[in-house]
PASEDREN-482535 format. One record per atom (N, C-alpha, C): residue number from 0; residue in one letter; atom name; x, y negated, z negated. Coordinates in nm, 3 decimals. Layout:
BEGIN
<site><resi>NUM</resi><resn>A</resn><name>CA</name><east>X</east><north>Y</north><up>Z</up></site>
...
end
This chain:
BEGIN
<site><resi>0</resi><resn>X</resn><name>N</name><east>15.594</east><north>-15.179</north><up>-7.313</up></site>
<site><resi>0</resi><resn>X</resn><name>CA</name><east>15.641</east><north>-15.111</north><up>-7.194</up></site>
<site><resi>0</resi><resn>X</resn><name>C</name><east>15.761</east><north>-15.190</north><up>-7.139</up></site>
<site><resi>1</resi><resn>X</resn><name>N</name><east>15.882</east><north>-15.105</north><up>-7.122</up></site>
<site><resi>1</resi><resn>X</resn><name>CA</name><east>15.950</east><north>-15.168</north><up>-7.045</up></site>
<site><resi>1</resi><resn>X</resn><name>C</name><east>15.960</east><north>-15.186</north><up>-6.900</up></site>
<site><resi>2</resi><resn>X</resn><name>N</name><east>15.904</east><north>-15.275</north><up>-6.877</up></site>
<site><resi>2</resi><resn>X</resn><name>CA</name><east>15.900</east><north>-15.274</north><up>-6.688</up></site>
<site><resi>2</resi><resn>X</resn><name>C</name><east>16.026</east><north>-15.313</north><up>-6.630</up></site>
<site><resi>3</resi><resn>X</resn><name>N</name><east>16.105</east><north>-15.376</north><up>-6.650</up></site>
<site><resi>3</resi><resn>X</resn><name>CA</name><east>16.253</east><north>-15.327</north><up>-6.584</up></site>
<site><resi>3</resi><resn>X</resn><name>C</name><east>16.316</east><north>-15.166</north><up>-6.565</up></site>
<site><resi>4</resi><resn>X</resn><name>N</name><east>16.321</east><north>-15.113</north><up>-6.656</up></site>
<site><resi>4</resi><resn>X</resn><name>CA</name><east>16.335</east><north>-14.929</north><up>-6.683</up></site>
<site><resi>4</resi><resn>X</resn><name>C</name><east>16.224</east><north>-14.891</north><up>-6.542</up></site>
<site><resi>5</resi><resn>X</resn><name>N</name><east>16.122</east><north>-14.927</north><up>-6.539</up></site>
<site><resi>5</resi><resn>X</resn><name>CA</name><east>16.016</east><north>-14.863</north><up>-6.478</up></site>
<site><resi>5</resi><resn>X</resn><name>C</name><east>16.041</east><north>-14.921</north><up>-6.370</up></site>
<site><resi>6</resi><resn>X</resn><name>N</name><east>16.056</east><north>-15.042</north><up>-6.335</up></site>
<site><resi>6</resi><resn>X</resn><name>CA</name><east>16.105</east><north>-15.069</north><up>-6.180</up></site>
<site><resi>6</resi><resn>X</resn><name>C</name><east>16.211</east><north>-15.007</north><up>-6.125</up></site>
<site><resi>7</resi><resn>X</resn><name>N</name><east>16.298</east><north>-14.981</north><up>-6.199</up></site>
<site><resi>7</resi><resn>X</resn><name>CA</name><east>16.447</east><north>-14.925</north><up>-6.167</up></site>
<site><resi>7</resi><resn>X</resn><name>C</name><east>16.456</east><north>-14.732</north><up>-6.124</up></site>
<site><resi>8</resi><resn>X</resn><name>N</name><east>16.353</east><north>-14.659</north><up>-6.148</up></site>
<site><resi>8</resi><resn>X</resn><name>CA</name><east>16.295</east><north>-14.605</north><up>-6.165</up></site>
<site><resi>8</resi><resn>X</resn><name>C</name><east>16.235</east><north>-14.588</north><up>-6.041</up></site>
<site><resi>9</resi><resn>X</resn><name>N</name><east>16.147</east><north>-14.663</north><up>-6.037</up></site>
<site><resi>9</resi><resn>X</resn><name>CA</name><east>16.072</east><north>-14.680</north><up>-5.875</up></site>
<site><resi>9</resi><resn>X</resn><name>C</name><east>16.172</east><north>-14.652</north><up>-5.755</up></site>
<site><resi>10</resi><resn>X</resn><name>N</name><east>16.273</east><north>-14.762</north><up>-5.778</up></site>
<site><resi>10</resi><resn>X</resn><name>CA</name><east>16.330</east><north>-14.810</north><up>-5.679</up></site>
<site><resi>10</resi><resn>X</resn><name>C</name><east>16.434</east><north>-14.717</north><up>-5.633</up></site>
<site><resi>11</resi><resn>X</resn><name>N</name><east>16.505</east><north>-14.596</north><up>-5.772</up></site>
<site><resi>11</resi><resn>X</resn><name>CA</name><east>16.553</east><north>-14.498</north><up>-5.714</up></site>
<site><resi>11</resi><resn>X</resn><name>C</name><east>16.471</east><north>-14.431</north><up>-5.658</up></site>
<site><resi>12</resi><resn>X</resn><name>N</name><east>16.360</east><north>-14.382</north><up>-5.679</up></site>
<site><resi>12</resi><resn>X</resn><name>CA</name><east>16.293</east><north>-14.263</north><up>-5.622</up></site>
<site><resi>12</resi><resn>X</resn><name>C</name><east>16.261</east><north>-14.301</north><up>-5.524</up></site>
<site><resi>13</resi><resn>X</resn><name>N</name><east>16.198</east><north>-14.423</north><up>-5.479</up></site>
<site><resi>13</resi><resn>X</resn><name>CA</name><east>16.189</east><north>-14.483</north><up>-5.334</up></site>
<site><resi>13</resi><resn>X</resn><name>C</name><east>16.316</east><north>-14.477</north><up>-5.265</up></site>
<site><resi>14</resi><resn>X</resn><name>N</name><east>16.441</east><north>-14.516</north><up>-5.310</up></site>
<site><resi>14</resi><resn>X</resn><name>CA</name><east>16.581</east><north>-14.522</north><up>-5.199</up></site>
<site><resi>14</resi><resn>X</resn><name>C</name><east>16.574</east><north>-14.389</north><up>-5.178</up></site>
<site><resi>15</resi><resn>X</resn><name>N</name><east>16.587</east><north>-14.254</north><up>-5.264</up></site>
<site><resi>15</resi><resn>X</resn><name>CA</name><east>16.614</east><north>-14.135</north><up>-5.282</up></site>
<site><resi>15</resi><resn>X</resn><name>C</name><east>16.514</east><north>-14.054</north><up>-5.166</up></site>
<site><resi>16</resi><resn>X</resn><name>N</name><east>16.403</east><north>-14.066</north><up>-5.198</up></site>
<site><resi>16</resi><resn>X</resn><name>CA</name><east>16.304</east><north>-14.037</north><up>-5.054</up></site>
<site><resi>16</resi><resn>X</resn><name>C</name><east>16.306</east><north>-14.104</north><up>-4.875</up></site>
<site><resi>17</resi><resn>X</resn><name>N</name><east>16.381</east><north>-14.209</north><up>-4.918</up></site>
<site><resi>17</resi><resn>X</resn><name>CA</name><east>16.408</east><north>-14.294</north><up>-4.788</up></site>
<site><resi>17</resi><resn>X</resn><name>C</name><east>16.562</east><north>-14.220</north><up>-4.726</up></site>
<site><resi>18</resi><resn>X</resn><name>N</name><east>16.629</east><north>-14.224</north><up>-4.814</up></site>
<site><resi>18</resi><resn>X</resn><name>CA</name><east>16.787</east><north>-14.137</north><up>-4.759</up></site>
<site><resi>18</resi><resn>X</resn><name>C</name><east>16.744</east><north>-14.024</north><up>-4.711</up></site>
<site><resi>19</resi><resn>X</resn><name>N</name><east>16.629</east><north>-13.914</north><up>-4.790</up></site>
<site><resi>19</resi><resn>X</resn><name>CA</name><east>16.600</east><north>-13.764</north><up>-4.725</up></site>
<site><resi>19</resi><resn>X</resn><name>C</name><east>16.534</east><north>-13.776</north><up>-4.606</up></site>
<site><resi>20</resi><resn>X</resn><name>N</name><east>16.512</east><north>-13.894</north><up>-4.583</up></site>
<site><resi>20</resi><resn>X</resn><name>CA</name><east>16.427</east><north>-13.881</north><up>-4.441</up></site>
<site><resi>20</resi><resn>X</resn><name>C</name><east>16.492</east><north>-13.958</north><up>-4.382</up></site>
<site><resi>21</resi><resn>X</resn><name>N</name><east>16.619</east><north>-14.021</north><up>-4.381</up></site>
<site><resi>21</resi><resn>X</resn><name>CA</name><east>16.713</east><north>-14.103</north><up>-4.289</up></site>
<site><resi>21</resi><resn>X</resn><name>C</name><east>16.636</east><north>-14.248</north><up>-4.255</up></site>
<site><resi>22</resi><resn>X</resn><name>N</name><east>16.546</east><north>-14.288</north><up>-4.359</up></site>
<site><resi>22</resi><resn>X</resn><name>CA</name><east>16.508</east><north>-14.435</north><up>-4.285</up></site>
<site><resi>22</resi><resn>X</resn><name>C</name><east>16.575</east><north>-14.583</north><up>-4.406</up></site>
<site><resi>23</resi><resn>X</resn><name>N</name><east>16.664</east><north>-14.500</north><up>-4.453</up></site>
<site><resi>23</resi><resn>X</resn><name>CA</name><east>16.679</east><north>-14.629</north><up>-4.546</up></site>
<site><resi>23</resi><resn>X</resn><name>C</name><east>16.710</east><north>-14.756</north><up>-4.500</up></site>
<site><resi>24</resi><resn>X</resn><name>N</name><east>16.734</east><north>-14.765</north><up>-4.393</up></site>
<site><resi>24</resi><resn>X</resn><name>CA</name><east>16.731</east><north>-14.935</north><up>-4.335</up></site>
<site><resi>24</resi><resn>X</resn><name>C</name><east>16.598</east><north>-14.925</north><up>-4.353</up></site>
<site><resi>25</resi><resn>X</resn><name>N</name><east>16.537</east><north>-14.896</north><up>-4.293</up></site>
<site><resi>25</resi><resn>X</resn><name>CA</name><east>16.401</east><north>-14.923</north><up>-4.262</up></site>
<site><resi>25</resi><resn>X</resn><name>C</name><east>16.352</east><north>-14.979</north><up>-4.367</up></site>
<site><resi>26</resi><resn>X</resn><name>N</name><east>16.341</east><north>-14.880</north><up>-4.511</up></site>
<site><resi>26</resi><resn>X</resn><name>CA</name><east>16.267</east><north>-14.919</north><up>-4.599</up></site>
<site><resi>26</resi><resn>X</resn><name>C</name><east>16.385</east><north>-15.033</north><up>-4.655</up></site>
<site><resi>27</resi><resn>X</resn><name>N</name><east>16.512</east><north>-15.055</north><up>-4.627</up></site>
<site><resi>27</resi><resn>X</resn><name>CA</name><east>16.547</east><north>-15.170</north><up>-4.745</up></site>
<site><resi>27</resi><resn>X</resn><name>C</name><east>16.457</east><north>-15.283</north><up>-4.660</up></site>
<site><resi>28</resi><resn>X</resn><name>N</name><east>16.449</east><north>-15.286</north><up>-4.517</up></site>
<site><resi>28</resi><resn>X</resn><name>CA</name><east>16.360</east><north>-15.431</north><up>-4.471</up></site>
<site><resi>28</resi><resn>X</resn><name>C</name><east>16.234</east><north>-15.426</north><up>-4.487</up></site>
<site><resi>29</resi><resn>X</resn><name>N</name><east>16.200</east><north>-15.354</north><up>-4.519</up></site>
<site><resi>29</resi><resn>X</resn><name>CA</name><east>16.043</east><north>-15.336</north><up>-4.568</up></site>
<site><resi>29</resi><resn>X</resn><name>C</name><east>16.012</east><north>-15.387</north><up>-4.727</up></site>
<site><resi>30</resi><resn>X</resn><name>N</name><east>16.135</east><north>-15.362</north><up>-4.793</up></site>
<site><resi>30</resi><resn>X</resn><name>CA</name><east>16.147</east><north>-15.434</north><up>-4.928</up></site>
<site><resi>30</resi><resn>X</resn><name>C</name><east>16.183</east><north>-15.552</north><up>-4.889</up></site>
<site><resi>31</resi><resn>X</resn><name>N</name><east>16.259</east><north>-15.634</north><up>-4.856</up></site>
<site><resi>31</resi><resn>X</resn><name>CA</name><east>16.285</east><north>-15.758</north><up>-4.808</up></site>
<site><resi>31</resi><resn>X</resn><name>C</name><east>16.195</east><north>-15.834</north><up>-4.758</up></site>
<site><resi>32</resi><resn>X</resn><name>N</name><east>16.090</east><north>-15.765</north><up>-4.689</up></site>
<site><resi>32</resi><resn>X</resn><name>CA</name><east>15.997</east><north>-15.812</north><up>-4.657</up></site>
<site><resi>32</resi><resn>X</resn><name>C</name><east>15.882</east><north>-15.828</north><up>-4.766</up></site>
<site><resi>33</resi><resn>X</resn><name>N</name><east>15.869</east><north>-15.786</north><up>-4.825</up></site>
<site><resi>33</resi><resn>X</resn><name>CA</name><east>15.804</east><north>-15.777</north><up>-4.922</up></site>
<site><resi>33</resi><resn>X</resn><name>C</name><east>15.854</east><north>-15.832</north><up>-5.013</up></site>
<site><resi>34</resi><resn>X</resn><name>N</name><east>15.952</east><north>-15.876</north><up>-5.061</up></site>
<site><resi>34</resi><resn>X</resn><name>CA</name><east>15.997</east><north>-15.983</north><up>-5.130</up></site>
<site><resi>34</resi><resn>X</resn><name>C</name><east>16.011</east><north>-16.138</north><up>-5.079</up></site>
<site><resi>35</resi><resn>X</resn><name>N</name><east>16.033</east><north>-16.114</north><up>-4.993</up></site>
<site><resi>35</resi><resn>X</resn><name>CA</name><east>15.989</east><north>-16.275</north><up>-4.901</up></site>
<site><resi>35</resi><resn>X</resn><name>C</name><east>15.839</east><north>-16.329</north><up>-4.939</up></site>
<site><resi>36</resi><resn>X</resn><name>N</name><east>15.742</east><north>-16.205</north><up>-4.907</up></site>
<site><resi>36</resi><resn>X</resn><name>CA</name><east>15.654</east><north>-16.233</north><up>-4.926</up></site>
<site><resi>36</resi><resn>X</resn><name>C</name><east>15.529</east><north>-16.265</north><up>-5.066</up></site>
<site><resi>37</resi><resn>X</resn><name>N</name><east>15.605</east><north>-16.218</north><up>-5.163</up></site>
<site><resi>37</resi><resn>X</resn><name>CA</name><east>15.629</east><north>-16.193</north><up>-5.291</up></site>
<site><resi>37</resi><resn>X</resn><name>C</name><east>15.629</east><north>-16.372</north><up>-5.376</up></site>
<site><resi>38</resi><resn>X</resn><name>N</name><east>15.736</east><north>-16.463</north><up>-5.332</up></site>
<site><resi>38</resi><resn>X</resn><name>CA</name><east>15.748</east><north>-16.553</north><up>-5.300</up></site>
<site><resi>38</resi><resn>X</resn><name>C</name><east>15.671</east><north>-16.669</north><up>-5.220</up></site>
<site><resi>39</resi><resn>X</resn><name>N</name><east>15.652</east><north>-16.579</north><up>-5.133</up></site>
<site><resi>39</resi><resn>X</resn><name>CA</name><east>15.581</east><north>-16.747</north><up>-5.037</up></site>
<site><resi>39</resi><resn>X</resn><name>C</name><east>15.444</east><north>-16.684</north><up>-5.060</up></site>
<site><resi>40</resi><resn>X</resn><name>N</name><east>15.353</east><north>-16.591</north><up>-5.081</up></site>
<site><resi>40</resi><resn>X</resn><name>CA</name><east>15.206</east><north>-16.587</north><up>-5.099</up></site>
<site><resi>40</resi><resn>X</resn><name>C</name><east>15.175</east><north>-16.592</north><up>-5.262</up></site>
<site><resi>41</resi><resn>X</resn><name>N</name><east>15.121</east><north>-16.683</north><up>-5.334</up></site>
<site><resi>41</resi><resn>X</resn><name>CA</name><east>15.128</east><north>-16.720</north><up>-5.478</up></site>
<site><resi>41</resi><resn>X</resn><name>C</name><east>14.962</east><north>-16.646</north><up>-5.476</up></site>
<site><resi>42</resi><resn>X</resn><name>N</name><east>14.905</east><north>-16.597</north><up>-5.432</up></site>
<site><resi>42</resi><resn>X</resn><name>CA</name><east>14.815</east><north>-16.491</north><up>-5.461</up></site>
<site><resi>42</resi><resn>X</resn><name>C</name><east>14.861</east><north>-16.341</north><up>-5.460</up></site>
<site><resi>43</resi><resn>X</resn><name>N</name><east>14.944</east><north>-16.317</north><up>-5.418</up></site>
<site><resi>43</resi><resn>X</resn><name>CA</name><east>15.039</east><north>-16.173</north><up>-5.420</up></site>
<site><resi>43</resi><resn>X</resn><name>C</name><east>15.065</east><north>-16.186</north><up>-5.555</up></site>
<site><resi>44</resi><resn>X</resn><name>N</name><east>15.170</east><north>-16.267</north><up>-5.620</up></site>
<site><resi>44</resi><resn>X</resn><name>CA</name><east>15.212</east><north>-16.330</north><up>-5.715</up></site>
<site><resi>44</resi><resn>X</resn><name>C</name><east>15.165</east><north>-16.321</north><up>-5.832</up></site>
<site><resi>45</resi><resn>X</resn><name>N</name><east>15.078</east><north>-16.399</north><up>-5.792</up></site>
<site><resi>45</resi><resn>X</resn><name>CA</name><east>14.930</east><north>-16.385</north><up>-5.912</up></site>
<site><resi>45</resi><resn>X</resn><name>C</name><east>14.908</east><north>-16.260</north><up>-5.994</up></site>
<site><resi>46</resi><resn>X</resn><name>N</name><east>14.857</east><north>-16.193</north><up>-5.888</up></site>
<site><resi>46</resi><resn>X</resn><name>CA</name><east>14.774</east><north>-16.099</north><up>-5.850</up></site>
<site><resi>46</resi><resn>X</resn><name>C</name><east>14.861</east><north>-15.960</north><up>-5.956</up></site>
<site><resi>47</resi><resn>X</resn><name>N</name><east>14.996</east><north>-15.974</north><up>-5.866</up></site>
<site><resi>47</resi><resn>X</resn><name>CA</name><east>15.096</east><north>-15.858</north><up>-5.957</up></site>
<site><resi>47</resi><resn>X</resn><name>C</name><east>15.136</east><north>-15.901</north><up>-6.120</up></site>
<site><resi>48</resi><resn>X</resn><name>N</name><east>15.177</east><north>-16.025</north><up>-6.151</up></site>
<site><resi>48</resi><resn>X</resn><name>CA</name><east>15.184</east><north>-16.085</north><up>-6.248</up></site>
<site><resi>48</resi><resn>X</resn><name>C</name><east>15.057</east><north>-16.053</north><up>-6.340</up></site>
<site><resi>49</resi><resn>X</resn><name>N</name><east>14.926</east><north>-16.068</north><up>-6.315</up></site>
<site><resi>49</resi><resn>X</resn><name>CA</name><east>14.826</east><north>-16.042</north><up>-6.348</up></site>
<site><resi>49</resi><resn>X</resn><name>C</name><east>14.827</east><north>-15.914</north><up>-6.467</up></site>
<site><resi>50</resi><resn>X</resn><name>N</name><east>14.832</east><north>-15.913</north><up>-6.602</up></site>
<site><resi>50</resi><resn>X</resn><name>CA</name><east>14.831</east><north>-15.815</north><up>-6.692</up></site>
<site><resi>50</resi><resn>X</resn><name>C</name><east>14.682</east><north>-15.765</north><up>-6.662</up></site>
<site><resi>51</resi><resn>X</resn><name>N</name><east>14.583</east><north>-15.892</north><up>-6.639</up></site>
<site><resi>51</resi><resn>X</resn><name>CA</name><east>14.458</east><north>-15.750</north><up>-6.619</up></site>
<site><resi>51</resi><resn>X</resn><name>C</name><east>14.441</east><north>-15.714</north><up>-6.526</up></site>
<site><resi>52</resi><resn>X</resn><name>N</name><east>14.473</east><north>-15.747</north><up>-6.375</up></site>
<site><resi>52</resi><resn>X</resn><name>CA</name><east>14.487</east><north>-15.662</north><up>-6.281</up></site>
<site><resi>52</resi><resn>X</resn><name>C</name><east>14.452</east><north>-15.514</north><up>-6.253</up></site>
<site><resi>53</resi><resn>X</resn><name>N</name><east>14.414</east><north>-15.445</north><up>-6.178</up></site>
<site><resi>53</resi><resn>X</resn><name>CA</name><east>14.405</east><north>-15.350</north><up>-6.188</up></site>
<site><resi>53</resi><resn>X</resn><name>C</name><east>14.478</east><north>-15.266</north><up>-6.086</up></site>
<site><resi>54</resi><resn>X</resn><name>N</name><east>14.506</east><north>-15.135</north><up>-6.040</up></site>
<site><resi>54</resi><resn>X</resn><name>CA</name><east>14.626</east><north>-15.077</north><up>-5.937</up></site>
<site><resi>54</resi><resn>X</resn><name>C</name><east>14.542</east><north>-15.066</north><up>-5.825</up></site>
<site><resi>55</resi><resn>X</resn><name>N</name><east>14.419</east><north>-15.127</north><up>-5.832</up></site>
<site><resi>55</resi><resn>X</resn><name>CA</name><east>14.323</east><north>-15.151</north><up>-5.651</up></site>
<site><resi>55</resi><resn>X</resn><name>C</name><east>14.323</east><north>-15.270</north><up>-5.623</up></site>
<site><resi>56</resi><resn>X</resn><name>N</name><east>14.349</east><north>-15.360</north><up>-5.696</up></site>
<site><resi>56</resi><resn>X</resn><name>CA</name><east>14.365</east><north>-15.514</north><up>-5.671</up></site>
<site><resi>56</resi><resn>X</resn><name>C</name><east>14.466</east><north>-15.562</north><up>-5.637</up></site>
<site><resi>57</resi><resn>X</resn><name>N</name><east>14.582</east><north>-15.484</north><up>-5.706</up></site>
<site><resi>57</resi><resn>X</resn><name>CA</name><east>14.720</east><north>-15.538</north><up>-5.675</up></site>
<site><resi>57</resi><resn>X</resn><name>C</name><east>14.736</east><north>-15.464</north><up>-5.541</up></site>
<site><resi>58</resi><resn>X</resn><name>N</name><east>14.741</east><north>-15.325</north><up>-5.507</up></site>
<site><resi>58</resi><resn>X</resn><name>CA</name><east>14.719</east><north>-15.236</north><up>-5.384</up></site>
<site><resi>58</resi><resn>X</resn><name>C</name><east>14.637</east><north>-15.313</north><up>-5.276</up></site>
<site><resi>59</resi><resn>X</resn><name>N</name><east>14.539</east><north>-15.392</north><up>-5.287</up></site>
<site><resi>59</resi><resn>X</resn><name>CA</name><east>14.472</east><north>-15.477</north><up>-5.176</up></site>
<site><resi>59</resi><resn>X</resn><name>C</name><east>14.547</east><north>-15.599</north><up>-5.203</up></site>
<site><resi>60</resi><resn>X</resn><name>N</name><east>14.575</east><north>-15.634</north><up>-5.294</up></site>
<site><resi>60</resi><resn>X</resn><name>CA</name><east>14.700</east><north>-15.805</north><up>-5.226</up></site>
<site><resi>60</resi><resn>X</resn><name>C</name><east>14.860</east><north>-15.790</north><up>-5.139</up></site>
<site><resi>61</resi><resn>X</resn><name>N</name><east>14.852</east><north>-15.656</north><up>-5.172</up></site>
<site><resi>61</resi><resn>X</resn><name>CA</name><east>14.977</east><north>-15.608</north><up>-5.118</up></site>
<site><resi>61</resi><resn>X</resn><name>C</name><east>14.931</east><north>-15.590</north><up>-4.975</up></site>
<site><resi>62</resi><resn>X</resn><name>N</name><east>14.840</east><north>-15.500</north><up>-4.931</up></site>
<site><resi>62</resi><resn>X</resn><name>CA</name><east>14.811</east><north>-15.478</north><up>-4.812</up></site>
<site><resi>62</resi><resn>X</resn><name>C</name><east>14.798</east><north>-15.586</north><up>-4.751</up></site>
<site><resi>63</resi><resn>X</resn><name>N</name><east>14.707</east><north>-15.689</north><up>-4.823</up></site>
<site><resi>63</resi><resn>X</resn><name>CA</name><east>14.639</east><north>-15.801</north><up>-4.781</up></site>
<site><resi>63</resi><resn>X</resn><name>C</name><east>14.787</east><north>-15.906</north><up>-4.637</up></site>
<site><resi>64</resi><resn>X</resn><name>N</name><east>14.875</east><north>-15.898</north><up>-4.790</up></site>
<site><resi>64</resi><resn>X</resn><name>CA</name><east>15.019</east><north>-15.948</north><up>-4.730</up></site>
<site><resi>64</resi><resn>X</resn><name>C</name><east>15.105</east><north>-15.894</north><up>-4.643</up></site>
<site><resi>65</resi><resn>X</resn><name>N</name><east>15.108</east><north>-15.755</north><up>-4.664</up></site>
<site><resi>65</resi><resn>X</resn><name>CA</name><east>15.226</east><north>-15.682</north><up>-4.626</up></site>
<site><resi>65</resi><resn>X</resn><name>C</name><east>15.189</east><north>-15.572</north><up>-4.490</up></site>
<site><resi>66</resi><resn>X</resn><name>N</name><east>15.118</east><north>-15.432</north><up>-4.598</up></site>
<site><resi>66</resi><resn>X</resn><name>CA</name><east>15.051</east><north>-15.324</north><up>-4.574</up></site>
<site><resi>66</resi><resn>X</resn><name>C</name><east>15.035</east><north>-15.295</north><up>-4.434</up></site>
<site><resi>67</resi><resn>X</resn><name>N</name><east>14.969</east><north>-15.421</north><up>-4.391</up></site>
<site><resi>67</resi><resn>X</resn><name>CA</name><east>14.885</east><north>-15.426</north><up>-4.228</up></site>
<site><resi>67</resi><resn>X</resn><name>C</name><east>14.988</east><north>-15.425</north><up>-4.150</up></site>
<site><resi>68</resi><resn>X</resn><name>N</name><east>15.101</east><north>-15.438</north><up>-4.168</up></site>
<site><resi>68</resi><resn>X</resn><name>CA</name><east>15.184</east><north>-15.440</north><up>-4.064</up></site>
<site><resi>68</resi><resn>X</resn><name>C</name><east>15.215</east><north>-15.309</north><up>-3.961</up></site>
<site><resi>69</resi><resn>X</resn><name>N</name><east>15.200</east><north>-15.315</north><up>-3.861</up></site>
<site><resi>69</resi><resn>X</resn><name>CA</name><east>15.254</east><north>-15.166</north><up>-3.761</up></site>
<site><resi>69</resi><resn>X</resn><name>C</name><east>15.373</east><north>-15.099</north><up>-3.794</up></site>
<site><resi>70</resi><resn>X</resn><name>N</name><east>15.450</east><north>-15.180</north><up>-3.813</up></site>
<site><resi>70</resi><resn>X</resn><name>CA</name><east>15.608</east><north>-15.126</north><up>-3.850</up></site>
<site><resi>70</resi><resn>X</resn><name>C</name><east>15.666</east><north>-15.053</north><up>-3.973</up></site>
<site><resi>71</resi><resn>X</resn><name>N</name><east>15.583</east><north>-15.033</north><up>-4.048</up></site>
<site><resi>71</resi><resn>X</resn><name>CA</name><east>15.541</east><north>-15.024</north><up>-4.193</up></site>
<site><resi>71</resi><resn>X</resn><name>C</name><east>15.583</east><north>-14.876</north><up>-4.160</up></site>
<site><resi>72</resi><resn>X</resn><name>N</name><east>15.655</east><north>-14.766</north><up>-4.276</up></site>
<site><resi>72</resi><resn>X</resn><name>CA</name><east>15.698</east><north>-14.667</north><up>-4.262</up></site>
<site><resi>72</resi><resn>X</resn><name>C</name><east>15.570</east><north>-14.608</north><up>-4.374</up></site>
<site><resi>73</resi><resn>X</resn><name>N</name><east>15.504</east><north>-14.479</north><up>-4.306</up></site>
<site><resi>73</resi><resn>X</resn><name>CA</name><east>15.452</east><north>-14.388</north><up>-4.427</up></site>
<site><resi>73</resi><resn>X</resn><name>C</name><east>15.473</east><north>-14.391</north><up>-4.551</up></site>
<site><resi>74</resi><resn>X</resn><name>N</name><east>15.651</east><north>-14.338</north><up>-4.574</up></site>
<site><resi>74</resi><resn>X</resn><name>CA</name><east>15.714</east><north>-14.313</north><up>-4.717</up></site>
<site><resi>74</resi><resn>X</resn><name>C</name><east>15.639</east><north>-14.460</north><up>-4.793</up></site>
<site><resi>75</resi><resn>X</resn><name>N</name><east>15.671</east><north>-14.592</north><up>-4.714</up></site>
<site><resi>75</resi><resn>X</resn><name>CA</name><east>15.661</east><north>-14.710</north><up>-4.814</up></site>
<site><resi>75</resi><resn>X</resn><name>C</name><east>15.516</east><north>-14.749</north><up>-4.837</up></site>
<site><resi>76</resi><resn>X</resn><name>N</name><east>15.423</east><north>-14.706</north><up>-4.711</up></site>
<site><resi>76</resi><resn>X</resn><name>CA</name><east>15.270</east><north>-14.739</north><up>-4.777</up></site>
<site><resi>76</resi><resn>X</resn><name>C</name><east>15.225</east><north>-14.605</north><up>-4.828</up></site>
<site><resi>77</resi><resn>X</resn><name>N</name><east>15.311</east><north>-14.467</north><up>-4.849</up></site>
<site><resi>77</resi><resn>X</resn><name>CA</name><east>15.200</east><north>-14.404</north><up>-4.961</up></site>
<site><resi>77</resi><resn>X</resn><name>C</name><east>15.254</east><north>-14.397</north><up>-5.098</up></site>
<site><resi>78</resi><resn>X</resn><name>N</name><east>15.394</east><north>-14.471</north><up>-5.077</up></site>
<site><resi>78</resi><resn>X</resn><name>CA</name><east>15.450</east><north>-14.439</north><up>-5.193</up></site>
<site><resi>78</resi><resn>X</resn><name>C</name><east>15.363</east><north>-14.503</north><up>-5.357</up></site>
<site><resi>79</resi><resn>X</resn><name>N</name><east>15.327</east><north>-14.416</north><up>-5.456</up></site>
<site><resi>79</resi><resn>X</resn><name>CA</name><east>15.273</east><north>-14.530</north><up>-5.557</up></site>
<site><resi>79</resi><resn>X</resn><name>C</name><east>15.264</east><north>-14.612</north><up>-5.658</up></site>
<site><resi>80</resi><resn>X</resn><name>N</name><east>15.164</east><north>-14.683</north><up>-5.647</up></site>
<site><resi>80</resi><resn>X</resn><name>CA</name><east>15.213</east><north>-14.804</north><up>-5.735</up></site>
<site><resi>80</resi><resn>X</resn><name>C</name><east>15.245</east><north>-14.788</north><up>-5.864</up></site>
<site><resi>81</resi><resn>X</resn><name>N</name><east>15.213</east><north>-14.702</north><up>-5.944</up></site>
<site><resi>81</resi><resn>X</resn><name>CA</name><east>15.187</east><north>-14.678</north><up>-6.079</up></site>
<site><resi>81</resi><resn>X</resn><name>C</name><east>15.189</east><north>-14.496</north><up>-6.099</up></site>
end
């Protein structure tokens, strides 16, 4: 599997849904944020890195880190993982 192709992929259809609804600041700091965090929590890390992982484990380290936040836009917590 190529997971670069497949991230790239993501990341249009996420910008592409964020422009139709006018929040693309929003969601680029919501990615930023999530890449900060990506970085400084080495159980996030883990967790995504993780080949056996599963898409409820990685989905709860994400929340764990991120998710809970108030500011958090719909589009970016229903968008999915897989």
């Amino acid at each position: 599997m190529n997971t670069g192709v497949i991230s790239v992929r993501y990341a249009r259809a996420l910008l592409k849904a964020a422009c139709e609804q006018g929040i693309e600041d929003k969601v680029y700091a919501i990615m930023q944020t999530l890449a900060q965090s990506y970085l400084q929590v080495p159980e996030l890390r883990m967790t995504i890195e993780s080949p056996d992982a599963s898409e409820g484990q990685e989905a709860q380290a994400i929340g764990s880190s991120l998710w809970r936040r108030p500011s958090l836009s719909l589009l970016v917590t229903s968008f999915p993982l897989s």
